[in-house]
PAGU-540711 format. One line per 3 residues: their letters; for each residue x, y negated, z negated of C-alpha. Coordinates in nm, 2 decimals. Layout:
REM residues N
a	X/Y/Z  ... .
REM end
This chain:
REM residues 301
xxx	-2.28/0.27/1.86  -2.13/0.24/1.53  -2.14/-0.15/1.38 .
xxx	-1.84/-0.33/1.42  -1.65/-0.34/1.06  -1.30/-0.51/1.18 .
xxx	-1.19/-0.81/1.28  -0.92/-0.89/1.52  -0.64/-1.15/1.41 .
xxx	-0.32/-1.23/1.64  -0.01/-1.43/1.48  0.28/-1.33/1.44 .
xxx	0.50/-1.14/1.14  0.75/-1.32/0.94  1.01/-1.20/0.71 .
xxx	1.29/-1.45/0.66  1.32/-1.81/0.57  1.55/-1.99/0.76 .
xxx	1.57/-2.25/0.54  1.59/-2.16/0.21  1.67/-1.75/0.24 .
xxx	1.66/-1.66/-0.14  1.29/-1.83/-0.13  1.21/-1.58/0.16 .
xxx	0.92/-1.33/0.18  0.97/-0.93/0.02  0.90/-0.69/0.26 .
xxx	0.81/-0.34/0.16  0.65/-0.05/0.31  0.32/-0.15/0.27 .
xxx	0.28/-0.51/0.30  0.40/-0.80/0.57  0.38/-1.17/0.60 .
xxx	0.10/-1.26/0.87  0.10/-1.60/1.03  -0.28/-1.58/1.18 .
xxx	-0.27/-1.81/1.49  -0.59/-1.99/1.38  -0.61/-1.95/1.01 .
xxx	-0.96/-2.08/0.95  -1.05/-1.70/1.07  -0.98/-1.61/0.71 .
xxx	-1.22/-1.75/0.58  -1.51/-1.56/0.74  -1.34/-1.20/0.68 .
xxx	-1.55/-1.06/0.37  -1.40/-1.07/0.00  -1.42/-0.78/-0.17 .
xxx	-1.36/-0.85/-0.49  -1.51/-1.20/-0.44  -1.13/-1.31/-0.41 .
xxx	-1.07/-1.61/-0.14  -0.74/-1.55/0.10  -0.41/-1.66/-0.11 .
xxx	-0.24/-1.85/0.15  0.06/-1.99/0.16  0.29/-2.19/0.40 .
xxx	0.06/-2.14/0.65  0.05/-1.74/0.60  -0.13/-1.47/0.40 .
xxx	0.02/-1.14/0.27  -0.09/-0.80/0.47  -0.15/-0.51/0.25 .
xxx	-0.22/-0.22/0.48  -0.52/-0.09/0.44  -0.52/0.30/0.34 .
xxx	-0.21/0.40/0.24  0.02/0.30/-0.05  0.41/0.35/-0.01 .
xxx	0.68/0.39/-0.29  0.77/0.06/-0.46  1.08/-0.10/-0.39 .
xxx	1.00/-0.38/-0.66  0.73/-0.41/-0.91  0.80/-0.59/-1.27 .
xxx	1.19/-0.55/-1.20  1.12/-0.16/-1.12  1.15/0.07/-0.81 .
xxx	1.03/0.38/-0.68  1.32/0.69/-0.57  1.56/0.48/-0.35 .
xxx	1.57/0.72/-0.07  1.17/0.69/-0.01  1.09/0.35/-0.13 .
xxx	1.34/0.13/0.04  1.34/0.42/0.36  0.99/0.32/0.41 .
xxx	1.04/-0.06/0.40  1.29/-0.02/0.69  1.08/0.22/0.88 .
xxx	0.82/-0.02/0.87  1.03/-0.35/0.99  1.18/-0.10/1.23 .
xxx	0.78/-0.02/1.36  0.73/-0.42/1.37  1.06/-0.47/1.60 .
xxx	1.28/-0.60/1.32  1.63/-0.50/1.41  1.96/-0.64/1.22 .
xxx	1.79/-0.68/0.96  2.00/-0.77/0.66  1.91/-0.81/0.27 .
xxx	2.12/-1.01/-0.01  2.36/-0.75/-0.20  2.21/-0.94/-0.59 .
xxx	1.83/-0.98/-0.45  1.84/-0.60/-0.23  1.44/-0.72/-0.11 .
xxx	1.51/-1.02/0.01  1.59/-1.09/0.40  1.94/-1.26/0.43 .
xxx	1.99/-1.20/0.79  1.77/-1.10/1.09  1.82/-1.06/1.46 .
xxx	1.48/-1.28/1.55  1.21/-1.37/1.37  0.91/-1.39/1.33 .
xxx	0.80/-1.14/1.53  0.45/-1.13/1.77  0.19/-0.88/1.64 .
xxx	-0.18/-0.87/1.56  -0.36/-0.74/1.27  -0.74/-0.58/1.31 .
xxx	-0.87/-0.71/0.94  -1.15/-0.54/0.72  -1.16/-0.83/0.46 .
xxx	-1.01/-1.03/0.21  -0.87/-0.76/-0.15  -0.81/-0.81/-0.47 .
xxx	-0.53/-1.03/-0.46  -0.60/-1.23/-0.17  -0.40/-1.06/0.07 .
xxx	-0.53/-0.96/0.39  -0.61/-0.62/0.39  -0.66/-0.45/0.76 .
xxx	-0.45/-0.21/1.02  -0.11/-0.36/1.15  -0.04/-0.33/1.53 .
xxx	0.25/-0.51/1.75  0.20/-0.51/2.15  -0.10/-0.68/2.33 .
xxx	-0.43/-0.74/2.11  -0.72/-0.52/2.19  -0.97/-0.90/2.22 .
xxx	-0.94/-1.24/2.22  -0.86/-1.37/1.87  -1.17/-1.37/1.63 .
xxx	-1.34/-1.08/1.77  -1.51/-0.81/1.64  -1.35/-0.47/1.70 .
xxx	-1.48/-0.07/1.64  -1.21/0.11/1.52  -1.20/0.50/1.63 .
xxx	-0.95/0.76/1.53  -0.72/0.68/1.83  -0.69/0.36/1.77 .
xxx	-0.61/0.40/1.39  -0.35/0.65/1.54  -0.18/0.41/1.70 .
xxx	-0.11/0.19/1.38  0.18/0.10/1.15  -0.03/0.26/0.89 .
xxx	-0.11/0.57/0.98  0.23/0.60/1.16  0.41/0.59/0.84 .
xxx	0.17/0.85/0.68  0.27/1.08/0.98  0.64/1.03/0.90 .
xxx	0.57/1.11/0.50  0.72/0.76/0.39  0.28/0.67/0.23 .
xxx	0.03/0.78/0.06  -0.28/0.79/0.15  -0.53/0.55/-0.04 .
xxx	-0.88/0.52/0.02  -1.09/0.28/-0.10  -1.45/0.24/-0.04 .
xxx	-1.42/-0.06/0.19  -1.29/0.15/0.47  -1.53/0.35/0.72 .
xxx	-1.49/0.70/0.59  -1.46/0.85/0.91  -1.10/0.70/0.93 .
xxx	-1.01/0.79/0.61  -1.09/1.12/0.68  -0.85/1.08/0.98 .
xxx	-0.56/0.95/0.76  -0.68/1.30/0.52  -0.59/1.51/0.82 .
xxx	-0.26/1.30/0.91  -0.11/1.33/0.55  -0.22/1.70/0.54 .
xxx	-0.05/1.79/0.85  0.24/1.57/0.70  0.26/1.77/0.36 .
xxx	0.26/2.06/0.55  0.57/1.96/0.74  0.74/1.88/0.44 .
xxx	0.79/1.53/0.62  0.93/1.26/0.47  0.92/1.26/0.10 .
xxx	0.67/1.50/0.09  0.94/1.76/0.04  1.11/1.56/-0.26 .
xxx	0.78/1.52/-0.43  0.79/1.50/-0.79  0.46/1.50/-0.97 .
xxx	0.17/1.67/-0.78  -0.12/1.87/-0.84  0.05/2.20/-1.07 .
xxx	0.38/1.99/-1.03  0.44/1.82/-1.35  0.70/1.61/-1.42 .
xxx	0.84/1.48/-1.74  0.86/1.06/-1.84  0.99/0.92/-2.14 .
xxx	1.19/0.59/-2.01  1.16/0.38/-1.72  1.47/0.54/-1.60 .
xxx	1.30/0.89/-1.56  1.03/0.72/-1.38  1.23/0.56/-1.14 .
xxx	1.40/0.81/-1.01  1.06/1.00/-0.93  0.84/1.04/-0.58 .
xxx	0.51/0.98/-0.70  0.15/0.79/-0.64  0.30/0.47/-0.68 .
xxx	-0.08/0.35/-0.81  0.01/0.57/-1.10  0.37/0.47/-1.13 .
xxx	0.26/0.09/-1.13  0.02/0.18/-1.43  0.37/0.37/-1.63 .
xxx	0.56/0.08/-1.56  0.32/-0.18/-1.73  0.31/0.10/-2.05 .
xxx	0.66/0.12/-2.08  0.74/-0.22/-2.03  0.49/-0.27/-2.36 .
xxx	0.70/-0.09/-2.59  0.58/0.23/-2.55  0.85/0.57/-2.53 .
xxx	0.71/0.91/-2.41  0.33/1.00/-2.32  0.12/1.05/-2.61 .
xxx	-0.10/0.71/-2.62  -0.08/0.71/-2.22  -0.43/0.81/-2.18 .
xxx	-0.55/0.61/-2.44  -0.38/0.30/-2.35  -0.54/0.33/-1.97 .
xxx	-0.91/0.38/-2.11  -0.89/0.01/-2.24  -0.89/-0.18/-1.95 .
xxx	-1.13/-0.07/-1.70  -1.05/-0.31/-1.44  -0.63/-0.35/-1.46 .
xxx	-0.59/0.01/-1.53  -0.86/0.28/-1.58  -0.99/0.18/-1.18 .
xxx	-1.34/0.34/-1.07  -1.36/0.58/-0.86  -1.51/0.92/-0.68 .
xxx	-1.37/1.23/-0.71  -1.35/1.46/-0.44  -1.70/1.60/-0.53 .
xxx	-1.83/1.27/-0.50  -1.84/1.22/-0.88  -1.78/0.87/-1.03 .
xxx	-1.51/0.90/-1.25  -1.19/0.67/-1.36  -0.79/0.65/-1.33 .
xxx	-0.78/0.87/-1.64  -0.94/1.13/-1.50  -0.68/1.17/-1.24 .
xxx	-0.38/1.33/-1.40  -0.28/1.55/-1.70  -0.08/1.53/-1.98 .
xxx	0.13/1.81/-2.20  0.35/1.66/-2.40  0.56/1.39/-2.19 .
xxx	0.49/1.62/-1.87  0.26/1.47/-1.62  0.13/1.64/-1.32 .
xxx	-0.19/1.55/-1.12  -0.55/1.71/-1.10  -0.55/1.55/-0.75 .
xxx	-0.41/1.47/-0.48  -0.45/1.11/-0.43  -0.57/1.09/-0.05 .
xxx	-0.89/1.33/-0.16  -0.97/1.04/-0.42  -1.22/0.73/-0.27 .
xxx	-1.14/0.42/-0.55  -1.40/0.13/-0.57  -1.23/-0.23/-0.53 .
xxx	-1.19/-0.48/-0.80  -1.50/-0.58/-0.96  -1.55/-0.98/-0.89 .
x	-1.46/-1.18/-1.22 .
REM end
């Protein structure tokens, strides 16, 4: 039998503060607040980019691991409204969140919630980039006792918040080499059956493989459904000055960690974020899609 990779952590999900609201975590689609019941379990979860867990008030971010949703906030930009905030709910939704209520002046910041936190358990791979946790996200009755080492098959990565949201076309998928490739080959098949349904924002999508779009201003990118790992990239370029795509794929090449990330192709090539996409003028489109990518993690600094 397969080794295994995951580790199981219960706690509970949190997403207001009573307190001191406007100080309160930012839910999104794609990441959670995780109170682990025993927190020194962090500490023996690998660290893939050599990063320790960021924790804070007695909880660590969850970035769920495979899939990537539209941005609802990301240096004072958003993804298409419709998508990016549509998968934040369907997520709380998912986690049991209901009345869930956000300031009118800070739109990703809890003002109002029925109950929380919320139980819930998360089966961990290890410790990314930015110290958050990264693993699958679950609510109901753990699979072990806290602490314990879990196999992950296809029906149980079914059954997750992640891939749940890829089957309702509100992710991406986003492999990176840290996860077993037999489920990422199961969240390939889940977002394939999901493009063809034309779920979700899969039928809104804007730049694609042979479906270019055209960027000049951050208001053209915002109002786009795209790879948000590629919008997060625009964002940072225009918010340096820049108007329109023609030093784009220049400006990516110089930072091969922040930017250009490594990665394989789908014919196993090593390649970079620059090889990813193409440029005509100020149309982009990509030469992938980005769930048949595998990107490498953050090299330790």
């Amino acid at each position: 039998m397969a080794k295994a990779r995951y580790t199981v952590l219960h706690g509970q999900y949190r997403i207001h503060r009573a307190d001191d609201p406007r100080r309160g975590p930012q839910p999104d689609g794609d990441t959670i607040r995780f109170e682990p019941a025993n927190l020194e379990l962090l500490a023996s979860l690998p660290r893939f980019s050599a990063r320790p867990p960021d924790i804070r008030s007695k909880g660590i971010n969850v970035r769920y691991e495979g899939i990537d949703t539209l941005e609802t906030h990301f240096d004072g930009a958003h993804q298409n409204d419709r998508f990016a905030f549509g998968a934040r709910d369907r997520n709380l939704a998912l986690l049991g969140y209901k009345g869930v209520q956000f300031f009118a002046d800070e739109p990703n910041i809890v003002s109002a919630v029925d109950v929380d936190p919320l139980p819930g358990y998360v089966v961990a791979n290890g410790i990314e980039s930015n110290g958050r946790l990264l693993g699958l996200v679950y609510v109901g009755v753990p699979p072990t006792e806290d602490g314990q080492p879990l196999f992950v098959d296809e029906a149980r990565l079914d059954g997750s918040v992640n891939a749940t949201l890829v089957r309702a076309g509100l992710a991406y998928v986003e492999p990176y080499d840290t996860m077993p490739i037999a489920l990422i080959d199961r969240l390939r098949s889940i977002i394939a059956q999901a493009r063809a349904d034309n779920a979700g924002m899969f039928d809104s999508e804007s730049v694609g493989v042979e479906k270019p779009a055209t960027i000049v201003a951050l208001n053209d990118l915002q109002a786009l459904v795209m790879w948000p790992k590629l919008f997060r990239r625009l964002v940072t370029f225009i918010r340096e000055g820049h108007s329109g795509l023609s030093e784009f794929d220049s400006w990516i090449r110089q930072d091969p960690v922040r930017r250009d990330d490594t990665l394989r192709l789908p014919n196993g090539e090593k390649a970079n974020m620059h090889d990813t996409f193409e440029i005509s003028g100020n149309r982009l489109s990509l030469r992938f899609n980005p769930e048949d990518l595998i990107i490498a993690p953050d090299p330790a600094p």
